[in-house]
C-alpha positions as a Markdown table, in Angstrom:
| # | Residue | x | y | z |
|---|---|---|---|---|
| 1 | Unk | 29.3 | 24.9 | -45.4 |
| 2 | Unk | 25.7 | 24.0 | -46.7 |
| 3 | Unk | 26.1 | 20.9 | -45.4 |
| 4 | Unk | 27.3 | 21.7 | -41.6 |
| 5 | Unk | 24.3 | 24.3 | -41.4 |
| 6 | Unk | 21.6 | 21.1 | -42.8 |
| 7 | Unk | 23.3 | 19.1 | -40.1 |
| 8 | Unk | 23.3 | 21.9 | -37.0 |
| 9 | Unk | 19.5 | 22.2 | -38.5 |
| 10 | Unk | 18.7 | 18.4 | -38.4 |
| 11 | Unk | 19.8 | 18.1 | -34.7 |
| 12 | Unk | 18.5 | 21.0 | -33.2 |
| 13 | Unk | 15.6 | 19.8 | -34.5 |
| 14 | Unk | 16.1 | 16.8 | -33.5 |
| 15 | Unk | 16.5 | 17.2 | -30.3 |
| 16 | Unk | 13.2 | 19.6 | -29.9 |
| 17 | Unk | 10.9 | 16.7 | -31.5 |
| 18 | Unk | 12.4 | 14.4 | -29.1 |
| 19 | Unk | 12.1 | 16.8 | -25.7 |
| 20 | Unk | 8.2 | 16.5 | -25.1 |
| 21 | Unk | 8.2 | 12.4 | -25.7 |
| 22 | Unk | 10.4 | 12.4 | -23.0 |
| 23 | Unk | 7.9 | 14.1 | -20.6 |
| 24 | Unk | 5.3 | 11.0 | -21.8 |
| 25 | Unk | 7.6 | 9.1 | -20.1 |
| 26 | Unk | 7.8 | 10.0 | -16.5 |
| 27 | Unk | 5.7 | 8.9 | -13.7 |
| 28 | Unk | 2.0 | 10.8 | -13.5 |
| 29 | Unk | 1.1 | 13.2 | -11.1 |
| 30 | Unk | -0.5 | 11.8 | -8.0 |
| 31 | Unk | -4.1 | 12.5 | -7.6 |
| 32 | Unk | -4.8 | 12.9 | -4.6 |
| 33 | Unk | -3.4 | 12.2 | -1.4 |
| 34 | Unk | -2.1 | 8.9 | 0.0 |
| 35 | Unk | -4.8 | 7.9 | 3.5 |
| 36 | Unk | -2.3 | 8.4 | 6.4 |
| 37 | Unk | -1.5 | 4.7 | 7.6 |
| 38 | Unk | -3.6 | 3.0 | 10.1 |
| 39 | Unk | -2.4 | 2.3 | 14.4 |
| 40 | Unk | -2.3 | -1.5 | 13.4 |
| 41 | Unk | 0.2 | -0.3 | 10.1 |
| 42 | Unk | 2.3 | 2.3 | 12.4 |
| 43 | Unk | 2.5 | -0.2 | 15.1 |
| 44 | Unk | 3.9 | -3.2 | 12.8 |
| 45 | Unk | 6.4 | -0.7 | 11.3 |
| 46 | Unk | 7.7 | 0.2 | 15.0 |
| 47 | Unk | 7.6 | -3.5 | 16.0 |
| 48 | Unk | 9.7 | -4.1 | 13.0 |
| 49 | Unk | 12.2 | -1.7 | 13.4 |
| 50 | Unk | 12.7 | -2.7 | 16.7 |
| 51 | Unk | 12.8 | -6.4 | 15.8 |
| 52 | Unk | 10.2 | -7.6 | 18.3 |
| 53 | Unk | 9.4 | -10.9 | 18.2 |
| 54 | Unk | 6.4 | -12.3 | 16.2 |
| 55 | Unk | 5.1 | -13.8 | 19.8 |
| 56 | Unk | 5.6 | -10.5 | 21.7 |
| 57 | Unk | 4.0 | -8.8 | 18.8 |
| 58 | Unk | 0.8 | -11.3 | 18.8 |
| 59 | Unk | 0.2 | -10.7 | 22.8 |
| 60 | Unk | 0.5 | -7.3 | 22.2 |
| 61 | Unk | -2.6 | -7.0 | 19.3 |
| 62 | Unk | -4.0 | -9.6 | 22.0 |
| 63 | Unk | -4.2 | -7.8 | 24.8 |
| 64 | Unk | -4.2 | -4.1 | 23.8 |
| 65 | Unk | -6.3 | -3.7 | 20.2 |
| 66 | Unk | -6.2 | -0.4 | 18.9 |
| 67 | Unk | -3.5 | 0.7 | 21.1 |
| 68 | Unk | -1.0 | 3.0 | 19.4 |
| 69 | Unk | 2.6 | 2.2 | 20.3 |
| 70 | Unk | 5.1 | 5.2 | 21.4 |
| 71 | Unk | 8.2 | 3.1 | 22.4 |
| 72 | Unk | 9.9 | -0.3 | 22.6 |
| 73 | Unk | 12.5 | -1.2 | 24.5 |
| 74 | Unk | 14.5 | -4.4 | 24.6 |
| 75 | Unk | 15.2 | -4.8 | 28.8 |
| 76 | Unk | 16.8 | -7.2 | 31.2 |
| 77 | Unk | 15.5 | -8.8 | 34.2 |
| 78 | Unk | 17.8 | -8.6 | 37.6 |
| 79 | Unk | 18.5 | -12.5 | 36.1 |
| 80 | Unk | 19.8 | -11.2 | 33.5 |
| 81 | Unk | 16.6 | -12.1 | 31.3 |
| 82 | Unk | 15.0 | -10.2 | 28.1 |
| 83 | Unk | 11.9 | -8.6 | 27.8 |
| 84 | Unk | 10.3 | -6.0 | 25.4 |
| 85 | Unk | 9.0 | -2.7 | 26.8 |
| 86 | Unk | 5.7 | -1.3 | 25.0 |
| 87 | Unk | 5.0 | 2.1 | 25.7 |
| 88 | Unk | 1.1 | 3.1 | 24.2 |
| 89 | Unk | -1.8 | 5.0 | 24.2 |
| 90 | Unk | -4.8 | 3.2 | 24.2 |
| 91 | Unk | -8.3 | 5.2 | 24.5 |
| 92 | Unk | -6.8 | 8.3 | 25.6 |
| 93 | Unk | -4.9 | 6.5 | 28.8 |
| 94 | Unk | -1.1 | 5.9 | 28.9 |
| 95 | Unk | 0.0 | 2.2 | 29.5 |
| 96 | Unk | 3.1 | -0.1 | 29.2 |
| 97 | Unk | 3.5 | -3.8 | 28.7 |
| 98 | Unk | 6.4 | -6.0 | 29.2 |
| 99 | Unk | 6.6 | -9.4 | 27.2 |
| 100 | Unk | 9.0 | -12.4 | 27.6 |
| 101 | Unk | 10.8 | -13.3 | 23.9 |
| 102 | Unk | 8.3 | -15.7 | 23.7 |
| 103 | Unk | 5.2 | -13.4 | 24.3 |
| 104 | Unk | 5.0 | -14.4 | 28.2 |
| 105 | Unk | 3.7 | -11.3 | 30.3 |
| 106 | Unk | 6.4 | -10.6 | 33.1 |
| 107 | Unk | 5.1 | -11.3 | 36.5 |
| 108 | Unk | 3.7 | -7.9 | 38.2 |
């Protein structure tokens, strides 16, 4: 009996010495907050996820720098050709571009 009580004993014990090292463990506490990502950052990740191509995405930075993107959309010409869509804001002012695959403006 003396020897089930030592042994409940040793573990509870046990198991309270071993509780805060496992706190030293997990990640620290932020401190601060993360700066919110930039129009270039925001504009890559929507370029990405709509899987624009790197020439579209070069005439883009090109010809509108420090636009902010609001939508892409993958189109078709009446010949049945593709072209990307870009929807942005750029110094207050609406505006939309349409790019060839290979970064060609479409004819206006």
């Amino acid at each position: 009996m003396r020897i089930a009580l030592a042994l409940i004993a040793l573990i509870v014990f046990l198991g309270l010495a071993a509780a805060p090292g496992c706190k030293s463990h997990s990640n620290p506490e932020p401190t601060g907050p993360a700066a919110p990502p930039t129009v270039s950052e925001i504009n890559a990740a929507k370029m990405q996820n709509a899987v624009v191509p790197q020439a579209v995405q070069n005439a883009f930075a090109r010809d509108y720098p420090g636009a902010a993107i609001n939508t892409i959309e993958m189109q078709s010409t009446s010949a049945g050709d593709s072209f990307y869509k870009i929807v942005f804001i750029r110094d207050g002012k609406p505006g939309a571009a349409q790019y060839f695959a290979t970064g060609a403006p479409l004819p206006k």
